[in-house]
Each structure stands twice: as C-alpha cells, then as structure tokens.
N, C-alpha and C positions, 0 to 999 in steps of 0.2 A: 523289364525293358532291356533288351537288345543293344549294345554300345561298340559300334568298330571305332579302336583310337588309331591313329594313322602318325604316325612321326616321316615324314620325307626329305633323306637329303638326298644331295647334289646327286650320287648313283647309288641311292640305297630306300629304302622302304621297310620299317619297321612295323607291325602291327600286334594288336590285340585285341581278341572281340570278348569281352564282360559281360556275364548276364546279373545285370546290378541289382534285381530283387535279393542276390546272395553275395555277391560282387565275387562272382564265381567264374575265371578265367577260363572260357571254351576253347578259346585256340590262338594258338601265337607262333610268331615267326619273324621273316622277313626278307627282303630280297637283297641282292648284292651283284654289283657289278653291272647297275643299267647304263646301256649302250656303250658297254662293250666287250668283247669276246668272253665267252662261259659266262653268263650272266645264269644267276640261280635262286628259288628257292629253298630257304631252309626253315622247316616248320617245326615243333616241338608236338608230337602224338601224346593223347591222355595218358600214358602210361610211361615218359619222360624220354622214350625213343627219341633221335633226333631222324631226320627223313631231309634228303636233298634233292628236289627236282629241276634239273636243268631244263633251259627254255631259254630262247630268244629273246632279251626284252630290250627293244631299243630305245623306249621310253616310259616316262610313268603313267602314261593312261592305260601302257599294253602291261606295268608292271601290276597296277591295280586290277585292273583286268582278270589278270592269273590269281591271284591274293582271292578277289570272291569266288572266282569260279572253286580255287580250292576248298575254299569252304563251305560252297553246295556239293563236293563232288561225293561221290556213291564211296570211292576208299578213304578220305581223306576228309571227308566234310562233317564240321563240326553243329550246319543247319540243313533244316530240307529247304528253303527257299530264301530269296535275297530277301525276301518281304519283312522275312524276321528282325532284318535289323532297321530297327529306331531309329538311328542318328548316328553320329559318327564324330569324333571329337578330334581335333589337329593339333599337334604340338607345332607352335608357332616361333621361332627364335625370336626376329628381334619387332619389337611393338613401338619400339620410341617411346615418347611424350604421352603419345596419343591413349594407351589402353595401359590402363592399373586392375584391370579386374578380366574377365574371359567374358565373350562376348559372342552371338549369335551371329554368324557369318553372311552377309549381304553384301549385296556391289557396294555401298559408301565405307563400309568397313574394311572391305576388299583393297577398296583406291586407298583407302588413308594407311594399311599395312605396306601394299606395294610402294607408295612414297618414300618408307625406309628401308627402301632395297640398296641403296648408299650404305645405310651403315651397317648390313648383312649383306652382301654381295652373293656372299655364298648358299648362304641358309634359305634368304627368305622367295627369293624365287626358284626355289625347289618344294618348300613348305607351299607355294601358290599353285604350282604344280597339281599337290595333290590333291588342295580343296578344284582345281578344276578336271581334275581327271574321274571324282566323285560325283561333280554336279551333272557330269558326262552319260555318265553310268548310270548312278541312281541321281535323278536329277527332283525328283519329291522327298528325299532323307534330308531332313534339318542338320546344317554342320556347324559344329561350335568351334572358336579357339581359341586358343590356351596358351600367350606367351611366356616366354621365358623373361622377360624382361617386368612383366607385372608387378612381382612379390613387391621388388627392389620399388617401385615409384614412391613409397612412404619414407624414404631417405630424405634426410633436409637438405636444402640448397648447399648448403654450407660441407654438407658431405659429399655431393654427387658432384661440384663444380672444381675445374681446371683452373691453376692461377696463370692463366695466358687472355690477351683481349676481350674483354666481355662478347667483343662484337660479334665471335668466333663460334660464341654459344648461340648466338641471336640467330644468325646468319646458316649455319650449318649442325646446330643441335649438338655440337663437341662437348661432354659430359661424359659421367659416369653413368652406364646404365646396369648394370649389372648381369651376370645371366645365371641358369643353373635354379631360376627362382620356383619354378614347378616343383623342382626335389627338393629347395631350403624349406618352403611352406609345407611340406607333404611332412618332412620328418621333425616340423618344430612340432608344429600340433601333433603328431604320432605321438613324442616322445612325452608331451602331457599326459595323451593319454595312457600312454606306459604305465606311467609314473604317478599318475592319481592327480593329479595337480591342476590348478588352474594359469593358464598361460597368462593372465593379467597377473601384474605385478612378479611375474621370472624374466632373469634375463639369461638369456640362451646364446651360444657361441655354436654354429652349424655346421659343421667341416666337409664338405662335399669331395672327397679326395680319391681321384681316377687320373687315368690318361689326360683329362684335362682336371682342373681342379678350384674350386672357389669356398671361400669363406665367408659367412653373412653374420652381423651382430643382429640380435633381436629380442627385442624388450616389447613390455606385452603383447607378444604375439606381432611385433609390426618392425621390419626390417629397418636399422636406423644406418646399416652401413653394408659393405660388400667389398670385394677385393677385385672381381672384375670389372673392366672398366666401359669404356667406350665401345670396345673389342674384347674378345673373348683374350686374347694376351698378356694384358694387366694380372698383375697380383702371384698369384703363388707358383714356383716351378713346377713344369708340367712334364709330359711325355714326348713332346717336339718345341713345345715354348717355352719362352725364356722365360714370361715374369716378368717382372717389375726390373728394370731397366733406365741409369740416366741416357733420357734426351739424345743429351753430347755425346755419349758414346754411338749411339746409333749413326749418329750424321758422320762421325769422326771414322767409322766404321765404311761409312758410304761412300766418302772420299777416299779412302785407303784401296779400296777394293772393288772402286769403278761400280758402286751398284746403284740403280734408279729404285723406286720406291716401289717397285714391283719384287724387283732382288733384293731389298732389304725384309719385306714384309714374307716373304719366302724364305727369308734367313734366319727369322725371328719366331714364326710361327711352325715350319716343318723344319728348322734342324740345329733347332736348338735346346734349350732345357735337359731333361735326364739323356737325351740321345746325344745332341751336343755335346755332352760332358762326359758322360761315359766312354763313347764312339760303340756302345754295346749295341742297345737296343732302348727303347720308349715303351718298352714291356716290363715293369718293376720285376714280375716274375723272373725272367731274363738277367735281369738288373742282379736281384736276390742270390741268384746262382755265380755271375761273377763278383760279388762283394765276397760270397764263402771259397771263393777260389783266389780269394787275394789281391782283383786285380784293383790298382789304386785309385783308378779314373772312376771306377764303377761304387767304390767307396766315397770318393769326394763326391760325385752328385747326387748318393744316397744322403749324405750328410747335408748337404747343401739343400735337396728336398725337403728333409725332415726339419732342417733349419727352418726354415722360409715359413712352416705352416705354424711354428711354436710363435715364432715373429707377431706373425700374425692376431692366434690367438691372446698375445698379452696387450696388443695394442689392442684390439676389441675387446679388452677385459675397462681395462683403462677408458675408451670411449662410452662400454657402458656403466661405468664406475660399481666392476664389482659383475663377476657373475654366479650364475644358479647352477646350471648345465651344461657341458661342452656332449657334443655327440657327433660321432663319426659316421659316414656315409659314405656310398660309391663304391667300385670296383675295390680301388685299394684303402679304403676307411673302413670296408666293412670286414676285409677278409684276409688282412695284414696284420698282425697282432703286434711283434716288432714296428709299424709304423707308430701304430699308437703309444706302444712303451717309449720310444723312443721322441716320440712328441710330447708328452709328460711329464718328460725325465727331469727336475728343474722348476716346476711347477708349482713344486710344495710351496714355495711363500705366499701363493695365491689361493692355498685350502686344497689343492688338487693330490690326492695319491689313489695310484693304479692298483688292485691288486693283478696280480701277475697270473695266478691261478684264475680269474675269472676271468682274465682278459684274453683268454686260451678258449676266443670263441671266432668261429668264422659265420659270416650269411645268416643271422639272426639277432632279433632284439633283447639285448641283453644289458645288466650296469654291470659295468665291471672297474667301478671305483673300489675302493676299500671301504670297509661300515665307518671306520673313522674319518674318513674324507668330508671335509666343509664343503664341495662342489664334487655335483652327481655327475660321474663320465659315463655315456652311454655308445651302444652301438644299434644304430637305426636304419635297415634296409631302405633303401629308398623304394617307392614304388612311383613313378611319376605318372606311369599310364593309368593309373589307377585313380589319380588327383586327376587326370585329363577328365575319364568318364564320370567323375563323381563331379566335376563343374559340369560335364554335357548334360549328366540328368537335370542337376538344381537348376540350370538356366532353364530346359523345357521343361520344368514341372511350377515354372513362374504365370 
C-alpha cells in the first residue's frame, strides 16, 4: 500500500509518499514560500541529490497540485499514476479534547477539528487546507489524521489543568495540551524496541529538542505529563520562544511598552528565547559558532537553554518517581552531542552517566550512556511521517 503523508502549514507543504509493505520512502520533499514571491519546490532524488523547482503557488490546492503531478512526472516521478496511492495521512496540530487517537477523516470529524481553530490559529486551518485540497484532487483516497495533541490526552487532570477559575477551562478549554505528540509516541516505543524491552512497567523521559522544543514523561508506554502547554510556548527555551515565563512579567512587560496582546504574543513566540538572548540567531548551529568565538550573550542563552531542559528532566524524574530511559530527539537532540553532554552533566545522583566517546554520534540510534550507568541515555531519530503512515495503514486495514 501506497501512503502520501502531507504536513501543511501556513506557507509550506511538507510530504512523503511510503510504500508501507517495506515502509520504503519513494519520494519526499516540500514546498515553501506559498503565496508569495519564489515560491518553490524542493524535492530529495533516490540518489540524495536535492533538486529545486520554481513555480508559482499562490495557494495549497495549486501547492498539492505540483507535489502530485511531480510525482507522476516522466523526470522526476517516483509513480506511473495517481491511482497508485492508497490514502494519504495528515499531520494535524491541534485536536483538543476531542481526538486521543488518529482518526479517519469526514465532515463530523472535519467540524469538530475546525472548532479548535482558536486554539491553533495558525496551524490548524492550514492543516484543513490540505485535507481540502486533497479531497479536491483525489477526491475517492481515504485521508487519515494524525494530531499532534493525541499522545498527551492520557495526562491526568491534575497535570494538564491551570490554577486560574475553573470556569475558564469549562468555558474556553484553557489547559495543557501538549504538542510534538506524533515524535514523543514514535520515539518512546522505537526506543523499546531498540532496547529489547517492554514499554509496560519503563518509565521513559523524551526530549524532543529543535528549533521548537518539548519534553514528555512516560510510564508504560502512556504520557502522564509534558512541558508544552496550551500553546506551543510553554515550557523549554526555544529558537524564538521564550518558555515558561511569570504571568506578571508579561503583563508588566505590556504596560511598559504599550503592547496589545497581538505584540506580546509576537514578542514571546518570534523574538524571544535563543534569538532574544543571543541577539545571534534561533539557529543553535549559528548559536555554536558564536559561543566558540566568545561572544557572551550567545553563551548565556546556550547555558540558559541547556539549563531549562535538565530542569526539566528532573522534575519528570521526580513526577515519575524514578526513571528507566532518558532519549534525545529532534534537530538539535539528535545531532548536538555537546547538548546532550551538557544536559547530563549533574545527573549522576539520579544513576545517569554519558560516555563521551559514545556520545560522539550524530542522526542515528544509538546509547551512549556508559555500561555502568543505572539509566539508559539514548539517541532516537525521530521519524513522525513515518507514525503518520503507519496509523494511515492500521486505521484502513480495520
């Protein structure tokens, strides 16, 4: 079976088509820059060429559009017909309340994601987008979707809830929702089967660490906590966000400098965290190059980053009383090797120790604890498209 996953934001279009009897990657790429000037595809050739084709796309139906046609096409086409594909799997941001699990795409399901277009504004009518630019096109392929907010629903009240008016929650759904849950689920269970092990009775600490960043507790197998919140904002320094932030400051911050909640929420979420602090870049890479040139802003928000995630870590050591596994992911979790030493460092009273020589791994699954380590540190690519298509199958083979 045949599986186009489709991730759609606001001006971009990510895909991958899986032929899951091997779960063998045909072709991938994505778009950037829709609607407006040099909008492009960039695709990856079976041979790891990358390839750019410019094109006009002033929107996602005309972005999807190009996306299949390149993949029927005679230079560049990784099928001979659209027939070939099956279904087509959506990374969906935010689900609310409403969906704990992936679910098979219809109007009632349709209307009850667009409901929580409030508490994705951005995300999730672009994700709606694309399931309507497919039903457009190939309007007989079954679409599945895959929120982001799912893993997290197995969090107890008492974790996911705000201590502000209950009525708040009632009234407007204000909680914790978590996100980032597609890659926490992909790499808890990966990292079992890494490891031989059974996910009943481990508790697992999941570091999701990039440009944006979240952390999830997980005890058998079932998310009991998470760092992001309501908003993709909450919880660990980021690459434009701040993190975890008092309250009063914000508002104290609003007063000061004449902003409405549109200028705060722009202040907070694009220029702030590693860029704020540096004044470098939101590119750790970037970041890495001025820390070894001394400069000191780029050192305190390295430190200040790497702070926040060890933080972290012990408070979900302490929530699950005691862990199994800590494992890093993401851009900069998987391919940072200083992040992770550096998150470690301090550790040991909790059984944790790095060897240094193993940990001298980029972009692969590897432990790179030490054999006398009481807790297995690993490092686990994430694959999320890959969790998309493997729920797209198991839902149509129900």
């Amino acid at each position: 079976m045949k599986i186009l996953v489709l991730n759609c934001g606001s001006s971009s279009i990510k895909y991958k088509l899986f032929d899951m009897t091997t779960q063998e990657v045909l072709a991938q790429g994505g778009i950037e820059k829709i609607g407006l000037v040099g909008s492009f595809l960039k695709l990856t050739l079976p041979n790891g060429e990358k390839k750019i084709l410019e094109k006009d796309i002033p929107e996602h139906t005309a972005g999807i559009e190009f996306i299949l046609n390149t993949l029927v096409s005679p230079e560049y086409g990784a099928i001979k017909s659209l027939d070939e594909i099956n279904a087509v799997g959506h990374r969906m941001v935010h689900g609310g309340e409403r969906f704990s699990e992936s679910v098979l795409l219809n109007k009632e399901v349709l209307d009850a994601f667009t409901a929580c277009n409030d508490l994705a504004p951005l995300h999730n009518p672009a994700n709606l987008k694309g399931v309507n630019a497919v039903s457009a096109i190939l309007p007989n392929v079954p679409q599945v979707g895959v929120f982001d907010t799912a893993f997290h629903q197995t969090m107890p009240d008492y974790a996911y809830m705000y201590a502000i008016p209950y009525e708040l929650y009632e009234k407007y759904g204000v909680r914790r929702y978590g996100f980032h849950g597609t890659s926490h689920r992909y790499v808890s269970q990966r990292v079992c089967e890494f490891l031989g092990v059974d996910p009943k009775g481990k508790k697992i600490i999941t570091c999701h660490i990039g440009n944006g960043g979240s952390i999830s507790a997980i005890k058998d197998g079932k998310c009991i906590d998470t760092s992001m919140g309501l908003t993709p904002l909450e919880g660990l320094v980021m690459g434009t966000r701040s993190g975890d932030i008092d309250a009063g400051a914000v508002t104290f911050i609003m007063e000061k400098e004449g902003l409405n909640a549109t200028g705060v929420s722009n202040l907070l979420n694009k220029k702030s965290g590693v860029l704020g602090i540096s004044g470098v870049s939101s590119d750790m890479r970037e970041l890495e190059a001025a820390v070894a040139a001394g400069n000191p802003k780029a050192i305190l928000a390295e430190k200040m980053y790497f702070y926040r995630i060890k933080k972290y870590i012990g408070a979900y050591a302490a929530a699950l009383g005691g862990v199994d596994i800590i494992l890093f992911t993401g851009g900069v979790g998987e391919n940072q090797a200083n992040c992770r030493s550096e998150v470690c460092e301090g550790l040991e009273f909790m059984g944790v120790k790095i060897d240094l020589e193993k940990n001298k791994v980029r972009g692969e699954e590897a432990v790179i604890s030490a054999d006398d380590s009481k807790v297995t540190v690993a490092v686990i690519p994430t694959d999320e498209e890959l969790m998309i298509a493997s729920d797209t199958l198991a839902i149509l083979s129900k």
